[in-house]
C-alpha positions as CSV (number, residue, x, y, z in Angstrom):
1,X,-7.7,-24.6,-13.6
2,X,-4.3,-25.0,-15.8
3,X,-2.5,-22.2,-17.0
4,X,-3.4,-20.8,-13.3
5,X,-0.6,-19.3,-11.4
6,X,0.0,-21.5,-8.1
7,X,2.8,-19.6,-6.9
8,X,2.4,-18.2,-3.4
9,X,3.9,-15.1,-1.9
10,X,4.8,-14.4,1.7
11,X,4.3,-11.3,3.6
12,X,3.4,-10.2,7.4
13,X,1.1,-7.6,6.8
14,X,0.9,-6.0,10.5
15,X,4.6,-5.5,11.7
16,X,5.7,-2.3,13.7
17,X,8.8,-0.5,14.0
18,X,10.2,1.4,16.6
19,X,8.6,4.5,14.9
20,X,5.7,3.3,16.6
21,X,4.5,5.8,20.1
22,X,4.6,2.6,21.5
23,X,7.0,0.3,20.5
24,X,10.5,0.5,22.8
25,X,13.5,2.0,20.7
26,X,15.6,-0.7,20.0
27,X,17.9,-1.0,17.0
28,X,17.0,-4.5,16.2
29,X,12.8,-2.7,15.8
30,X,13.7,0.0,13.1
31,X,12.6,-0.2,10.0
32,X,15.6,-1.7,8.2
33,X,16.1,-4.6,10.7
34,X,12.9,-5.6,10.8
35,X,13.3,-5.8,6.5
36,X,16.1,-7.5,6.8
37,X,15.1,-10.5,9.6
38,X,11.8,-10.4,7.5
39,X,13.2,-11.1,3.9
40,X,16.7,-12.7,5.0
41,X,15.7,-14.6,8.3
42,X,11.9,-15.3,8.2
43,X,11.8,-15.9,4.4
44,X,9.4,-13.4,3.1
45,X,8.8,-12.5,-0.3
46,X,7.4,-8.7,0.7
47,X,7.6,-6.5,3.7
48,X,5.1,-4.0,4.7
49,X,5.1,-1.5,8.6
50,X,2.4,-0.7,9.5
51,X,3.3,1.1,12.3
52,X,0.8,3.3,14.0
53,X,-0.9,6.3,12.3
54,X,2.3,7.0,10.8
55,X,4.3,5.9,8.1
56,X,7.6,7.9,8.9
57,X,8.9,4.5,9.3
58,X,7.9,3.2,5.8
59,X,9.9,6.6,4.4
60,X,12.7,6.3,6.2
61,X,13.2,2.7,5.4
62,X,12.2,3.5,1.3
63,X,15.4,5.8,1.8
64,X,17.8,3.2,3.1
65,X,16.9,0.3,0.4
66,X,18.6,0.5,-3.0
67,X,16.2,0.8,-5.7
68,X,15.8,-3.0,-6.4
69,X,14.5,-4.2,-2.9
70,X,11.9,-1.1,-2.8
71,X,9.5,-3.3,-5.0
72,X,9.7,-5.6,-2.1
73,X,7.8,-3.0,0.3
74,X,4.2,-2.7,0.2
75,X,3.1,0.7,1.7
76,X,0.9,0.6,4.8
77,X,-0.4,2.2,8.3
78,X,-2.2,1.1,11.1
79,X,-4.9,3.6,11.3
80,X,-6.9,4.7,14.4
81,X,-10.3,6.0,13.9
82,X,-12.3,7.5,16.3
83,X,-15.8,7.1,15.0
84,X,-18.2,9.8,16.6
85,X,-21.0,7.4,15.4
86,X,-19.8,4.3,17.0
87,X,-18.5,5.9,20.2
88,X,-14.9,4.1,20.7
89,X,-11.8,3.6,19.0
90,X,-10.6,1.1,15.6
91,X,-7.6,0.5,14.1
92,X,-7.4,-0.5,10.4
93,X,-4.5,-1.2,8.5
94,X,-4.4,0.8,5.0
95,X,-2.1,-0.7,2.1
96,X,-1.1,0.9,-1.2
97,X,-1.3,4.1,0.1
98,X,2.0,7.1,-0.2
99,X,2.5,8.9,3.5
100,X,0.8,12.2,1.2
101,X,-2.1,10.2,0.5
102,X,-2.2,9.1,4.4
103,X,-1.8,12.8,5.5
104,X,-4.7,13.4,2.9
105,X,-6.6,11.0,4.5
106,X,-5.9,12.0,8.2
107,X,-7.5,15.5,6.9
108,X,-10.4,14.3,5.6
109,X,-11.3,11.0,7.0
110,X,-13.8,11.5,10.4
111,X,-16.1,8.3,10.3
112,X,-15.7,4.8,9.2
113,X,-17.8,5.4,6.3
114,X,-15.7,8.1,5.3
115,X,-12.9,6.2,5.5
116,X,-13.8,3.5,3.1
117,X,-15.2,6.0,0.4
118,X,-11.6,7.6,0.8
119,X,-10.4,4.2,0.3
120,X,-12.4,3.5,-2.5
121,X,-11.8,6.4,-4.5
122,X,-8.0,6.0,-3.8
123,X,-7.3,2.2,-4.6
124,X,-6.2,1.8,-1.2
125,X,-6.8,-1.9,0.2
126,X,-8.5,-1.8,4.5
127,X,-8.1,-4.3,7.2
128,X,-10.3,-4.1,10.1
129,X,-8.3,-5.0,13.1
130,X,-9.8,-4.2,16.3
């Protein structure tokens, strides 16, 4: 394995903001503090919200960064699906994805099998949660 790269990057892939419906609305949840104690604080290497079904909070963060910490943000969602076929509820989290793409998606997207064709066809990386 030499000439492999062992260098290893930090991230917390499911954080939400207070631009969640149910997270309380605290200034030390927006978007930008949680960035900050993420990447200052906690050490991270990368940042991504994935707050639920929206990603106002990914936008309005995007906004307040200046240009060079944006590559630091990886775009993401917590998605809630509500299957017809399997009869409850699931949330996956969506990566790589633009809040167009999402509102795309939220269009289209009816059945878990939908949404990983959409996904597919996209490039968009899924994380079952629950």
């Amino acid at each position: 394995m030499s000439g492999m790269n062992t260098t290893r990057r930090k991230a917390d892939l499911h954080v939400h903001s207070n631009v969640s419906h149910d997270v309380p609305d605290l200034p030390f949840l927006a978007p930008r503090a949680l960035f900050e104690c993420a990447l200052v604080e906690r050490g991270m290497d990368y940042f991504t919200l994935t707050d639920h079904d929206t990603m106002a909070g990914y936008s309005q963060l995007i906004a307040q960064l200046p240009e060079a910490d944006r590559r630091l943000v990886i775009p993401g969602v917590e998605h809630t699906l509500l299957d017809p076929h399997i009869g409850f509820s699931i949330h996956v989290n969506l990566f790589q994805l633009d809040p167009d793409t999402y509102a795309r998606l939220r269009g289209e997207v009816v059945t878990l099998e939908d949404l990983l064709w959409f996904c597919e066809e996209e490039g968009i990386l899924a994380q079952y949660n629950h």
